[in-house]
C-alpha positions as CSV (number, residue, x, y, z in Angstrom):
1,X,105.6,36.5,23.9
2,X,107.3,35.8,20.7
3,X,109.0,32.6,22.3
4,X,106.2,31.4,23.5
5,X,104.3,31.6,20.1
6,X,107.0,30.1,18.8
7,X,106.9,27.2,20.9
8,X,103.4,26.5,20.9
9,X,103.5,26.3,16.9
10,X,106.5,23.8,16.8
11,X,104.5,21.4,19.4
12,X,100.9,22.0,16.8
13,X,103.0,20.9,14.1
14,X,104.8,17.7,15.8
15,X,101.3,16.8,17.3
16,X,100.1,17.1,13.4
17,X,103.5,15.3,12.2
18,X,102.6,12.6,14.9
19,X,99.2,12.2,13.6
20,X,99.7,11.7,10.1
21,X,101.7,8.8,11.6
22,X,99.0,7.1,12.0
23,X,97.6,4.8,9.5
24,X,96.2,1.6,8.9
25,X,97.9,-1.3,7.0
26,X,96.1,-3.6,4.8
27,X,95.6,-7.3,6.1
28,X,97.9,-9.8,5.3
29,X,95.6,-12.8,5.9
30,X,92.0,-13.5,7.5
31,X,92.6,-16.1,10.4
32,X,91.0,-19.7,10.0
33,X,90.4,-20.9,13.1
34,X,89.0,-24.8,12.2
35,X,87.3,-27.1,15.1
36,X,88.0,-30.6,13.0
37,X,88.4,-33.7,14.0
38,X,89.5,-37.6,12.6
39,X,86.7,-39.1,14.2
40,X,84.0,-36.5,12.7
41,X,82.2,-37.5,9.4
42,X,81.7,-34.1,8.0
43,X,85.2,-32.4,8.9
44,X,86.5,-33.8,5.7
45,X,84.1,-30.8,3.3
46,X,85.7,-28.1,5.6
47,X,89.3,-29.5,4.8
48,X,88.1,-28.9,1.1
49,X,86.6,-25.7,1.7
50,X,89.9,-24.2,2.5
51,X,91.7,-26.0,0.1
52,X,89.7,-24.7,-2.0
53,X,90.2,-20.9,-1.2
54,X,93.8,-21.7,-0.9
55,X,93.6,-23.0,-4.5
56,X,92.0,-20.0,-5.5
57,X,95.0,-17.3,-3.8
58,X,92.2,-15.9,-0.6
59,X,94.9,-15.0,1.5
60,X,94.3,-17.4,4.5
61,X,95.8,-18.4,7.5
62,X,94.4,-22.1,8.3
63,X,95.1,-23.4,11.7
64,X,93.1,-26.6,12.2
65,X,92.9,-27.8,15.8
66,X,91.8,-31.7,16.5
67,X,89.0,-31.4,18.6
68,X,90.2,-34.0,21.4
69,X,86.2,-35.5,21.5
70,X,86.6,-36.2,17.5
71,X,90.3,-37.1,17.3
72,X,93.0,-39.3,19.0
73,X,95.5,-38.0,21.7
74,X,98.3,-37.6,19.1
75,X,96.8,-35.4,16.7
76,X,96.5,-32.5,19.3
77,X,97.7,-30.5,22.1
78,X,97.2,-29.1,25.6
79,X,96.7,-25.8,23.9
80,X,93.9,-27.1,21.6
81,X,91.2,-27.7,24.4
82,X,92.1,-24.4,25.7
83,X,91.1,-22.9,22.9
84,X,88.5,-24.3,22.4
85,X,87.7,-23.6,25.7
86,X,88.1,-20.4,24.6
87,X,85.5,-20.1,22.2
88,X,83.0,-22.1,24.0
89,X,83.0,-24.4,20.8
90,X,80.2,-27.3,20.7
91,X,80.1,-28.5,17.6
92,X,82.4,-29.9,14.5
93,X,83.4,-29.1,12.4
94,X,83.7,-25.3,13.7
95,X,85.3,-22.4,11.7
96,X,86.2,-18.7,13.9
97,X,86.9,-16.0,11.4
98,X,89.1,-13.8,12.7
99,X,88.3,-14.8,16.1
100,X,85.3,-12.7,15.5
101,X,82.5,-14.6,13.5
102,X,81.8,-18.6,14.5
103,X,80.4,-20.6,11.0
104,X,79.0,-23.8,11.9
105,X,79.3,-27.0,9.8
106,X,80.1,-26.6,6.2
107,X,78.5,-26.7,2.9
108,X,80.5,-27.0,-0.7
109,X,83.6,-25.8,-1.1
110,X,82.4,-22.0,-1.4
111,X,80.8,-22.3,1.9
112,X,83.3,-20.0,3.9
113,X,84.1,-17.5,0.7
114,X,81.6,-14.6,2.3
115,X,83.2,-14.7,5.6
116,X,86.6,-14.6,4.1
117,X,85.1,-11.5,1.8
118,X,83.9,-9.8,4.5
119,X,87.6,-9.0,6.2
120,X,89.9,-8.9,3.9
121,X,90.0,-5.7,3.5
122,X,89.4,-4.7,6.9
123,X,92.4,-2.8,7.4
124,X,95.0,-3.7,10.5
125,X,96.3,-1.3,12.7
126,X,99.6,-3.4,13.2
127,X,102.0,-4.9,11.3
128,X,104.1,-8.2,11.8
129,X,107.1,-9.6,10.9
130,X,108.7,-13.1,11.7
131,X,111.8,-15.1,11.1
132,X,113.3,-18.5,11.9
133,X,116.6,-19.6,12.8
134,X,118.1,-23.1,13.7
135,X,119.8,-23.5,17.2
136,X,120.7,-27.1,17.1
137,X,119.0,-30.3,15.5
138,X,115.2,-30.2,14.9
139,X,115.3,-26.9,17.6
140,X,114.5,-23.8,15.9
141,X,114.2,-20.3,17.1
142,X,111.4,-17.9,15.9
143,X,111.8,-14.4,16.3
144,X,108.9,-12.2,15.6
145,X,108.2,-8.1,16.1
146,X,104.8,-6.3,16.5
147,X,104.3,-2.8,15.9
148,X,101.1,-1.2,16.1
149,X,100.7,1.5,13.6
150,X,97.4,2.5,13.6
151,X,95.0,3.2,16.5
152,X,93.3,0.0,18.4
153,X,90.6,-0.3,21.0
154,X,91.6,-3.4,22.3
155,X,92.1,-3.9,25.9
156,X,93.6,-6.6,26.2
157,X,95.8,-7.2,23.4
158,X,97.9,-10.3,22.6
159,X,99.9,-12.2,20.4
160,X,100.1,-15.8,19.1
161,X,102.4,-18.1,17.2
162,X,101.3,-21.4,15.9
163,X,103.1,-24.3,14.3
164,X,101.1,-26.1,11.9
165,X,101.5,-29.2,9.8
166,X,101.0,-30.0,6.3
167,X,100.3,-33.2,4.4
168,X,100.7,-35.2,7.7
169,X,99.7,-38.9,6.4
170,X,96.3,-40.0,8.2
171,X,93.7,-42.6,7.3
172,X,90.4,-40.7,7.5
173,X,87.3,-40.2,6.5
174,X,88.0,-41.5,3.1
175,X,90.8,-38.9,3.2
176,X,94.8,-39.6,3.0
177,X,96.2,-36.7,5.0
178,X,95.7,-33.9,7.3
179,X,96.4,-30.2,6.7
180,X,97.7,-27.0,8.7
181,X,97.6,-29.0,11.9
182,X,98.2,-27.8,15.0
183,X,101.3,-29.0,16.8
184,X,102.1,-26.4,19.2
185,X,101.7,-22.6,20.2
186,X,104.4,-20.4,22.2
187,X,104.5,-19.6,24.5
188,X,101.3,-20.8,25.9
189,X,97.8,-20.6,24.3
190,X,97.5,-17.3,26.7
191,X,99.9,-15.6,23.6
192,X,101.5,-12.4,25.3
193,X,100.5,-9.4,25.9
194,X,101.2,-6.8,23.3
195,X,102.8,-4.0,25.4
196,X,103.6,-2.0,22.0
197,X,104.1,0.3,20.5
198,X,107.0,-2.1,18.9
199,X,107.8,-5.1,20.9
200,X,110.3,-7.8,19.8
201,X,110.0,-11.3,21.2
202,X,111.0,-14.7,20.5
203,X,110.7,-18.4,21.2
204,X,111.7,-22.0,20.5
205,X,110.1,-25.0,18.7
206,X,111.2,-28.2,18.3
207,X,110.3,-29.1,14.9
208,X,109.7,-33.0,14.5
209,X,108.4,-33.0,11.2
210,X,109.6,-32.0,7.2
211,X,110.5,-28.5,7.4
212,X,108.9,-28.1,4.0
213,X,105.6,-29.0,5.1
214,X,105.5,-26.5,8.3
215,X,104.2,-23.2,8.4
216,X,104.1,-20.5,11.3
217,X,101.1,-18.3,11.9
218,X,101.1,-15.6,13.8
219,X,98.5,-13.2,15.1
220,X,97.6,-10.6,17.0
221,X,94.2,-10.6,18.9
222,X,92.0,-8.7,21.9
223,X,91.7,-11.3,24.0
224,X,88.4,-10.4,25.5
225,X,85.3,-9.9,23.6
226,X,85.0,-9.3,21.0
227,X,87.7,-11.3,20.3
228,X,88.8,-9.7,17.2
229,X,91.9,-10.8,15.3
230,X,93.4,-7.3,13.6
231,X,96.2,-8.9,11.9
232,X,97.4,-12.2,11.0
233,X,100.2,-13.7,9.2
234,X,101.7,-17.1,7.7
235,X,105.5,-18.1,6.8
236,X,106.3,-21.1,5.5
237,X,110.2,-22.6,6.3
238,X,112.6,-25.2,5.1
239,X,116.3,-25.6,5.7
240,X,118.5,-26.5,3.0
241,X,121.6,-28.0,3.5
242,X,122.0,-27.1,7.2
243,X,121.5,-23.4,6.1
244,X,118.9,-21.8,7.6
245,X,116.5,-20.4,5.0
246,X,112.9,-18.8,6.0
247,X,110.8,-17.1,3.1
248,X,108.1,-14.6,4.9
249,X,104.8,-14.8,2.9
250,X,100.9,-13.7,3.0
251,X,100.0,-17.1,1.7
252,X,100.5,-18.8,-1.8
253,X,99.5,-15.7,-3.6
254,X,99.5,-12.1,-2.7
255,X,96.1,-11.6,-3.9
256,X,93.5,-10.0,-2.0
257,X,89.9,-9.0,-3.3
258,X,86.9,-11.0,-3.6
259,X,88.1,-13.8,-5.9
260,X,85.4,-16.1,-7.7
261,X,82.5,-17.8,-6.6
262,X,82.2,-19.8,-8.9
């Protein structure tokens, strides 16, 4: 009888050990999912807008896809029409919050500062971590690792990397360049299925432009509605002398709050 009092204890307490396991992270960026486009007259104020917020340390992950109706074929991808596909987008420019709240056109450069507010500290219930390693040439290798640490009522839960592209030179709009560009997603813009509760993966990119002006965002979504984006990250890479070197960062400051309005 003793035994089995015994036994019964020792599983309470590893069920209660288990338990306290569980907790929350807090989010490393709020996904920026912009719908922009060369060919669209007011795409440039978005551009600012995040600019803007990146200027001012909102820990942001920008991914700007060139909607194919509003840009040329060489600005975007196969995965860009899927997702916006995805979305059901109509109009540009377009902005998807963390996959979860669609803002429509944009106003001054504080336009998107409430959305951003409203999820930053919305805590994660995974964490992720990413590196970068050159096989040969301008072909580089990405390895990334998702653990879910908190609990998540997702059903069908995924996860994305994106290459994006800074200060790519483009006459438009009045404007000089483009920013956080989409140039391709791995594996496919399905992502993969998160079959936790760690899973290690990896995949290749060939990188075609200045390392220094590339960034890799990564994030984990439900892929089904609501759509929700729990956790997102963004690493900027360069190499240096044939060395591979890869910094892992939330964004250009590790601040998180409700910065100024103003």
């Amino acid at each position: 009888m003793k035994k089995s009092v015994l036994t019964v204890a020792v599983a309470l307490m590893l069920a209660s050990t288990s338990f306290a396991q569980i907790k929350n992270v807090a989010r490393e960026c709020v996904l920026f999912e912009l719908l922009t486009g060369v060919d669209c007259y007011a795409c440039p104020d978005a551009e600012h807008a995040i600019e803007y917020m990146q200027n001012q340390g909102c820990a942001i992950a920008p991914v700007a896809y060139q909607d194919p109706y509003f840009s040329v074929p060489s600005l975007y991808t196969p995965e860009v029409s899927a997702r916006i596909n995805y979305y059901m987008n109509q109009v540009c420019p377009d902005l998807f919050v963390d996959g979860l709240t669609e803002v429509e056109g944009c106003y001054g450069n504080t336009y998107y500062m409430s959305y951003y507010n409203n999820r930053v500290n919305v805590e994660s219930p995974f964490t992720i971590t990413m590196n970068l390693e050159q096989v040969s040439g301008n072909r580089y290798k990405v390895n990334c690792q998702v653990e879910q640490v908190g609990d998540c009522n997702g059903t069908d839960v995924r996860v994305f990397i994106v290459l994006t592209q800074d200060h790519f030179p483009y006459s438009w709009q009045g404007e000089t360049e483009l920013n956080h560009l989409e140039r391709d997603m791995i594996p496919t813009n399905l992502g993969t299925p998160f079959t936790g509760p760690v899973m290690t993966f990896s995949g290749e990119f060939d990188i075609n432009y200045p390392l220094k002006d590339c960034h890799l965002v990564a994030w984990v979504q439900n892929y089904v509605n609501p759509k929700e984006v729990y956790q997102a990250v963004m690493m900027d890479t360069e190499v240096v002398d044939g060395v591979e070197e890869s910094r892992e960062r939330v964004n250009t400051s590790s601040y998180r709050g409700t910065p100024q309005t103003v």
